[in-house]
NUDREN-231249 format. One record per residue: x negated, y negated, z negated of N, C-alpha, C, O in turn; residue in three letters. Coordinates in Angstrom, 3 decimals. Layout:
BEGIN
X Y Z X Y Z X Y Z X Y Z ALA
...
//
This chain:
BEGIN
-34.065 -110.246 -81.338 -33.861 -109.261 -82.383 -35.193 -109.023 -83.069 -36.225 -109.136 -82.408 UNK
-35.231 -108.711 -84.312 -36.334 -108.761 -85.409 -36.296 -107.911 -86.171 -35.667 -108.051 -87.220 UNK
-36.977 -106.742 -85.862 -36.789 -105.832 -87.167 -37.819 -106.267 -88.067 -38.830 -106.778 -87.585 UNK
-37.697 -106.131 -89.342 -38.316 -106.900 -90.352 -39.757 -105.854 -90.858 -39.989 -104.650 -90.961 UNK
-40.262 -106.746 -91.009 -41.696 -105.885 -91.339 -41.971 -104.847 -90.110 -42.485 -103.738 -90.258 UNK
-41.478 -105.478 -88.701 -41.859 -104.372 -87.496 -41.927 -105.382 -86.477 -42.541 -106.448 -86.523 UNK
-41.316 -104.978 -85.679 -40.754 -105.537 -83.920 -40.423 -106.221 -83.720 -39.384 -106.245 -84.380 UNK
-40.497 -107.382 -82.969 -39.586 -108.455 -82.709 -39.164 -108.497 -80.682 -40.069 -108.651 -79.861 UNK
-38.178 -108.385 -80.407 -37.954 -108.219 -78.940 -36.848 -109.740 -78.613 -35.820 -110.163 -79.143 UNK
-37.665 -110.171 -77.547 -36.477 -111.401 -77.173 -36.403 -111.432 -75.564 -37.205 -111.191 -74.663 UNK
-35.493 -111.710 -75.611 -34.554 -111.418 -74.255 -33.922 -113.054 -74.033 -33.424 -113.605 -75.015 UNK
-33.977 -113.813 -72.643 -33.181 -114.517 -71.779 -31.771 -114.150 -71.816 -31.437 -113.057 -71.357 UNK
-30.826 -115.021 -72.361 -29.301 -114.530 -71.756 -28.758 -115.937 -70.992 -29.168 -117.097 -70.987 UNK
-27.710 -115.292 -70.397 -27.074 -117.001 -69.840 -26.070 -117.159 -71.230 -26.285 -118.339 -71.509 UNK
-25.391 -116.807 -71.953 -24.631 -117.611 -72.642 -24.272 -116.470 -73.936 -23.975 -115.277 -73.877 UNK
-24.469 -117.550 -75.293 -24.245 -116.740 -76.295 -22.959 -116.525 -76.497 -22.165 -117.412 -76.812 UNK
-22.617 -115.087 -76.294 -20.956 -114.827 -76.195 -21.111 -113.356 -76.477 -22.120 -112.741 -76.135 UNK
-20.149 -112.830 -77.073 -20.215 -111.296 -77.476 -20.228 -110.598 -75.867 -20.398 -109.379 -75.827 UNK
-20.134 -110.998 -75.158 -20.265 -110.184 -74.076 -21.599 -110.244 -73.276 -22.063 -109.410 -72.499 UNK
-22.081 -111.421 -73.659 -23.621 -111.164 -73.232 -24.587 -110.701 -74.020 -25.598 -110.096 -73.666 UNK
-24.159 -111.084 -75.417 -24.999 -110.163 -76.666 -25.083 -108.742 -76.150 -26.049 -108.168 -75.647 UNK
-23.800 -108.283 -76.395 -23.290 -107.121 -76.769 -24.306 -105.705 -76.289 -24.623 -104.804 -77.066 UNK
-24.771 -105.799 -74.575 -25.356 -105.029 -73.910 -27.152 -104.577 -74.972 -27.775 -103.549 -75.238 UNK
-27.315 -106.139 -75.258 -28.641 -105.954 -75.784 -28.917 -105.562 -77.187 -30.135 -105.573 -77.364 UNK
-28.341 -105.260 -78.129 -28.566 -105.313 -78.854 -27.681 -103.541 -79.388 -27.894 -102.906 -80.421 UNK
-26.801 -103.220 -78.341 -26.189 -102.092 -78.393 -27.547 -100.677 -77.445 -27.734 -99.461 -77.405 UNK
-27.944 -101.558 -77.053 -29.386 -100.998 -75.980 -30.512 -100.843 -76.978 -31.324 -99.920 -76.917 UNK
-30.521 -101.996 -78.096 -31.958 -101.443 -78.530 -31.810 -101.149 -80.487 -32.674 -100.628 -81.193 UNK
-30.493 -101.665 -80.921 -30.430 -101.127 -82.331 -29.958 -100.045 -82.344 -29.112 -99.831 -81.476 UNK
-30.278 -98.970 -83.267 -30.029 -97.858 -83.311 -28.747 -97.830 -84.193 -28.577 -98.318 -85.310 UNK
-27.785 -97.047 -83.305 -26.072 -96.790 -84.408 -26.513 -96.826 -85.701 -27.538 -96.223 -86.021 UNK
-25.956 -97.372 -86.380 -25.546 -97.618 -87.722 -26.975 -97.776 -88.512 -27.259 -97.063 -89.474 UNK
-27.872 -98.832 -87.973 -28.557 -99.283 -88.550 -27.837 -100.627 -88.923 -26.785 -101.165 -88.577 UNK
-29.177 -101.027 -90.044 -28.275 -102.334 -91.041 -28.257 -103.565 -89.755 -28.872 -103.307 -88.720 UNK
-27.666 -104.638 -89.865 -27.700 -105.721 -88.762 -27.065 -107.298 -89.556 -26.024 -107.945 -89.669 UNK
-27.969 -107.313 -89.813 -28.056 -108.844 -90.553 -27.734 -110.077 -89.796 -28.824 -110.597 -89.555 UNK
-26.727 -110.851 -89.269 -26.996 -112.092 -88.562 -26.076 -113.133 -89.749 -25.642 -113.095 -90.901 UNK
-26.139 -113.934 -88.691 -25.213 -115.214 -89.084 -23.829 -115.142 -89.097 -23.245 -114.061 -89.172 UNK
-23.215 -116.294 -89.025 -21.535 -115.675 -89.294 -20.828 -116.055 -88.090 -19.636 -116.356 -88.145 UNK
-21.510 -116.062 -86.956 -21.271 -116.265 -85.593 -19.914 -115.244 -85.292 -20.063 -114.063 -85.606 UNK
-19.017 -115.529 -84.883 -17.652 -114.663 -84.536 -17.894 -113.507 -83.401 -17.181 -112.511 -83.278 UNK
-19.174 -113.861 -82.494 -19.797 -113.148 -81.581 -20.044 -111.429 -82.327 -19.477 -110.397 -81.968 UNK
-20.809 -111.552 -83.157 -21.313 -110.376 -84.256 -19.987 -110.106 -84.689 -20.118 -108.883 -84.753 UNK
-18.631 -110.336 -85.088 -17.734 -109.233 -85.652 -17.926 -107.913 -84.326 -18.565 -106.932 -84.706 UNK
-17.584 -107.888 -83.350 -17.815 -106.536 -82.666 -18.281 -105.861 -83.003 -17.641 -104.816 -82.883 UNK
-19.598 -105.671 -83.658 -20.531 -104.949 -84.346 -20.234 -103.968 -85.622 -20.901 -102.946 -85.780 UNK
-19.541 -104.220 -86.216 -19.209 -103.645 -87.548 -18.887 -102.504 -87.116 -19.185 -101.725 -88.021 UNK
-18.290 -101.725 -85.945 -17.674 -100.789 -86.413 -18.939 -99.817 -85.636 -18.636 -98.806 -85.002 UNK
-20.233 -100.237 -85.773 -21.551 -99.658 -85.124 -22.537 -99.497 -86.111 -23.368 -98.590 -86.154 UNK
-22.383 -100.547 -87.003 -23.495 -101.034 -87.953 -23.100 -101.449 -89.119 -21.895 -101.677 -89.232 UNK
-23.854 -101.631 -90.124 -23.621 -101.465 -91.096 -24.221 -103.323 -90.759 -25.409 -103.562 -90.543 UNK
-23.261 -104.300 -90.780 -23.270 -105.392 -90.170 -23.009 -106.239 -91.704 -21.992 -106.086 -92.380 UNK
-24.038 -107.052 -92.034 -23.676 -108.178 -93.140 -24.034 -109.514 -92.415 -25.029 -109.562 -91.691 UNK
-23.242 -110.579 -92.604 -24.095 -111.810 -92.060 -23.645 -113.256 -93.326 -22.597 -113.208 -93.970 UNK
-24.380 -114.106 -93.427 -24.572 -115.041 -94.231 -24.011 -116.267 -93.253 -24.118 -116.389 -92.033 UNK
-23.314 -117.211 -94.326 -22.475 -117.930 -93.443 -22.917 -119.593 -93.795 -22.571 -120.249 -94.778 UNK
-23.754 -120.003 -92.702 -24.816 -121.148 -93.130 -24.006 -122.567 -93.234 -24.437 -123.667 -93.580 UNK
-22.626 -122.163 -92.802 -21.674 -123.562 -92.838 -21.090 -123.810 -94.051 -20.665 -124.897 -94.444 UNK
-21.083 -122.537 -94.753 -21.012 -122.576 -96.587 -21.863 -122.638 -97.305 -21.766 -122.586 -98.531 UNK
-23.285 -122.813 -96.392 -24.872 -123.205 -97.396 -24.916 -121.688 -98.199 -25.314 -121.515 -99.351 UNK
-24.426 -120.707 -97.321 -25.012 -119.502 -97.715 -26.155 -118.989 -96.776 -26.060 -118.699 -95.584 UNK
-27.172 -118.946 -97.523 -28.505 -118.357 -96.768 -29.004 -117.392 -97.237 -29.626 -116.868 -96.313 UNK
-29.105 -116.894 -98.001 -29.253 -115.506 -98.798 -28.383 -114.692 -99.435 -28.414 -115.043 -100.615 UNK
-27.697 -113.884 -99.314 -27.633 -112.748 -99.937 -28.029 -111.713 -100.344 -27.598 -110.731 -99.740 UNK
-28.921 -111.475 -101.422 -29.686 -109.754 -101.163 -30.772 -110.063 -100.417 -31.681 -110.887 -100.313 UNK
-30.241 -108.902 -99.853 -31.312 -108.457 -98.376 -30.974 -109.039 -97.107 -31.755 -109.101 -96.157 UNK
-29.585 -109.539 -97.114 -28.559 -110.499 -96.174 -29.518 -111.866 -95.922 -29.524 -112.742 -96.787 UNK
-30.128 -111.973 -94.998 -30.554 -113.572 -94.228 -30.836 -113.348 -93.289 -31.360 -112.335 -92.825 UNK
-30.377 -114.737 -92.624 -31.859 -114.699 -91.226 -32.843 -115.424 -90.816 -33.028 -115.957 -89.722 UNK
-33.892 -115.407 -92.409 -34.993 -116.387 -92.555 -35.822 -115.796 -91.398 -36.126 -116.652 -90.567 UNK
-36.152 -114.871 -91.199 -37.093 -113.892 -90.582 -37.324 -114.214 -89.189 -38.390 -114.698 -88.810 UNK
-36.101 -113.893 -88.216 -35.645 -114.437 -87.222 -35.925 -115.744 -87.052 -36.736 -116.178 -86.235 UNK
-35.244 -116.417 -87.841 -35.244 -117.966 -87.603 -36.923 -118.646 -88.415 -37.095 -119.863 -88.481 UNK
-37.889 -117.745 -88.901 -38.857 -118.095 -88.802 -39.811 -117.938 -87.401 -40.539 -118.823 -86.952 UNK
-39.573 -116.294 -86.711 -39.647 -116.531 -85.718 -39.470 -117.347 -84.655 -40.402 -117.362 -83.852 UNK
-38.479 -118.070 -84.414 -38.050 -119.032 -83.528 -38.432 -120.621 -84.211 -37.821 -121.576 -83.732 UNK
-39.066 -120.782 -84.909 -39.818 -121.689 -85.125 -40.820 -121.448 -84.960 -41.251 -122.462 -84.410 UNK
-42.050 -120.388 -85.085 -43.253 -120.561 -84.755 -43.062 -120.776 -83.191 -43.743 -121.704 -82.756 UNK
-42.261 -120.097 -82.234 -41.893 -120.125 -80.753 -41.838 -121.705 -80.388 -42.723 -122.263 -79.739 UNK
-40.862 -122.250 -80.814 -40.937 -123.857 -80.779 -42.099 -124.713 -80.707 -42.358 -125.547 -79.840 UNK
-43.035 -124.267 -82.151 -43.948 -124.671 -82.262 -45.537 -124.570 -81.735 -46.589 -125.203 -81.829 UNK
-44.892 -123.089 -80.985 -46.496 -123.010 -79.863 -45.787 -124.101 -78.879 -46.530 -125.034 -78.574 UNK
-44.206 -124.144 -78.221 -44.798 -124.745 -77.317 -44.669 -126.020 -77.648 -45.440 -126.617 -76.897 UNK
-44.200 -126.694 -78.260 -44.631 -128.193 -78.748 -45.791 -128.750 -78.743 -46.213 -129.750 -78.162 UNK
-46.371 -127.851 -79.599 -47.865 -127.825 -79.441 -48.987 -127.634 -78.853 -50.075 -128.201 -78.950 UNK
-48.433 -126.359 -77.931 -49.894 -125.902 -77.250 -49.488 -126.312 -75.751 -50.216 -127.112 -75.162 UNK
-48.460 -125.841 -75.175 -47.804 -125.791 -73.934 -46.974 -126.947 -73.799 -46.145 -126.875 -72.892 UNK
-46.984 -127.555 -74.192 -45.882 -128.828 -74.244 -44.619 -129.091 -73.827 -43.750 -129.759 -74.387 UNK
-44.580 -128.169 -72.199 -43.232 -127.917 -71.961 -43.567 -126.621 -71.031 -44.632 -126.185 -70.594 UNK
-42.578 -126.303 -70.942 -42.073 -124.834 -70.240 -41.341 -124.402 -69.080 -40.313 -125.013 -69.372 UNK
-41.107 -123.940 -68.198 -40.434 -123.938 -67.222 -39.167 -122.967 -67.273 -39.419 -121.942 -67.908 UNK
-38.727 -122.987 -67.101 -37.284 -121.330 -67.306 -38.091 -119.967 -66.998 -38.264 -118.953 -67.674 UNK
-38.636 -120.458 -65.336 -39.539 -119.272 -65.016 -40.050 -118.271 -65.527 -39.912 -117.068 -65.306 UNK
-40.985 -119.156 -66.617 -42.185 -118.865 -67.225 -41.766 -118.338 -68.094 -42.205 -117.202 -68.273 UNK
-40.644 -118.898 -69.145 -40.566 -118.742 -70.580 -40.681 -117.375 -70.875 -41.377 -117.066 -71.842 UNK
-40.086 -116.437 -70.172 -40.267 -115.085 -70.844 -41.699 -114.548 -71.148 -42.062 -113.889 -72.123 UNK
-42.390 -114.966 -70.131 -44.125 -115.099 -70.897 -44.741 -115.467 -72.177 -45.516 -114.886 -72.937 UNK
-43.931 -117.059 -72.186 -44.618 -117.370 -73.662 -43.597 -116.941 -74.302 -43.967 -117.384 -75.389 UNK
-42.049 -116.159 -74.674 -41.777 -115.585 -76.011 -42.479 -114.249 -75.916 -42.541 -113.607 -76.964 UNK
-43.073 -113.674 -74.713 -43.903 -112.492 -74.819 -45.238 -112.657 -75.511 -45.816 -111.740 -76.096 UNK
-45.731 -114.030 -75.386 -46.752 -114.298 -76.231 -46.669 -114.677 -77.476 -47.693 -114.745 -78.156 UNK
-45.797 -114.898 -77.840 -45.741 -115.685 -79.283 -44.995 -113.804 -80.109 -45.064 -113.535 -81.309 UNK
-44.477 -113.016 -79.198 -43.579 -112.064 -79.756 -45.123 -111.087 -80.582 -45.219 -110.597 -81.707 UNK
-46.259 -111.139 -79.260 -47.419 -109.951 -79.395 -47.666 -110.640 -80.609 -47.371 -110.002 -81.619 UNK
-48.254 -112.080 -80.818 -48.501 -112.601 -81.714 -47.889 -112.535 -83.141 -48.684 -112.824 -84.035 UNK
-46.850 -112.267 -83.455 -46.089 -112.150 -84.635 -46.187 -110.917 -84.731 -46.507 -110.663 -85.892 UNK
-46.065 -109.845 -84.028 -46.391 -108.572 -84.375 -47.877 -107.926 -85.101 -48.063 -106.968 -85.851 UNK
-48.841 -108.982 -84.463 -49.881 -108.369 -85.052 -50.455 -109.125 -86.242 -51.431 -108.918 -86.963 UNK
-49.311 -110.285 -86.199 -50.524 -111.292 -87.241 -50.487 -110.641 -88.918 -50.980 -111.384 -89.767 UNK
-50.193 -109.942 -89.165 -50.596 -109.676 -90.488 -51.605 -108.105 -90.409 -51.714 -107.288 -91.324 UNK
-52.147 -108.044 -89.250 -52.597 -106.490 -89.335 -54.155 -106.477 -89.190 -54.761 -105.609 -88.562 UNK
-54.811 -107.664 -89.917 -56.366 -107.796 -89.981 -57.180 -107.603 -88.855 -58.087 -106.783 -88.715 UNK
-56.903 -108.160 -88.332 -58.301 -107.980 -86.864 -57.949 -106.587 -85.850 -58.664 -105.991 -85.044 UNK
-56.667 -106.391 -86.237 -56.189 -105.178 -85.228 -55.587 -106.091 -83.403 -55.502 -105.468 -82.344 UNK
-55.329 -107.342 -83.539 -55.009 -108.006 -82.725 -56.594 -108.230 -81.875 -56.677 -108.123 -80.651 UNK
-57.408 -108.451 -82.487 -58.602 -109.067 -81.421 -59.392 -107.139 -81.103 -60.158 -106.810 -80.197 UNK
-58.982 -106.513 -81.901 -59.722 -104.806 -81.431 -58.175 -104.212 -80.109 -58.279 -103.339 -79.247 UNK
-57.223 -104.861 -80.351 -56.169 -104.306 -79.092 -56.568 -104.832 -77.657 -56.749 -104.252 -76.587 UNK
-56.646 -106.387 -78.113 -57.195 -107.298 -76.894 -58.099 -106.840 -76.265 -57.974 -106.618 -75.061 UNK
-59.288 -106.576 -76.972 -60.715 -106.460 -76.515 -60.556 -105.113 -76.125 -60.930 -105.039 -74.955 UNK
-60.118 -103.826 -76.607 -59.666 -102.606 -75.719 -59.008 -102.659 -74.772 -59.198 -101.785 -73.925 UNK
-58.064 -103.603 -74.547 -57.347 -103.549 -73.201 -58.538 -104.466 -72.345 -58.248 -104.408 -71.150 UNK
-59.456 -105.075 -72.509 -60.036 -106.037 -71.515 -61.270 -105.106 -71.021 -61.751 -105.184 -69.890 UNK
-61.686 -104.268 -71.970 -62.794 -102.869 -72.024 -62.177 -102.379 -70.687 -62.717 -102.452 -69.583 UNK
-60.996 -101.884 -70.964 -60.497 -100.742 -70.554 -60.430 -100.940 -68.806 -60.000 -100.030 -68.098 UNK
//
């Protein structure tokens, strides 16, 4: 989950199904905030919580409005791409580490040198 211009939180599930969604995302979006996904049949549940739009990528709809999920799914490409790149492969174990690392990382990267003054206070501290 990605709030835009904020938070990004990712969570391990065993299987994408409205019943394994459902807990997490009812746990951390707030009632009747907006909820943008895809046109996954999983997300109809949602509507009658949220003010739920989703874009339907099998009709080469990717934008509507304010309707996408470039954001997200930019997220989960930089994720890919640390570990392709840096980590090469991953273990199940582990993984919740590196989307915890790549998550701190997207949170701070547009906030000018507030990422290396958090670091260096927590290593102070």
């Amino acid at each position: 989950m990605l709030e835009r211009d904020g938070r990004v939180l990712t969570k391990i599930i065993d299987k994408a199904t409205s019943e394994h969604v459902e807990p997490h995302i009812r746990g951390n979006i707030e009632f009747a905030a907006n909820l943008y996904t895809d046109a996954a049949n999983m997300y109809k549940r949602f509507n009658d919580a949220y003010y739920h739009n989703s874009v339907n990528h099998d009709k080469n709809e990717f934008v509507r409005g304010k309707v996408h999920t470039n954001t997200i799914e930019s997220f989960w490409s930089h994720l890919k791409r640390t570990i392709k790149g840096t980590h090469i492969h991953v273990s199940t174990k582990y993984l919740p580490l590196y989307m915890d690392e790549v998550s701190f990382k997207w949170e701070y990267r547009r906030k000018d040198g507030r990422m290396f003054d958090f670091i260096l206070g927590k290593v102070a501290s």
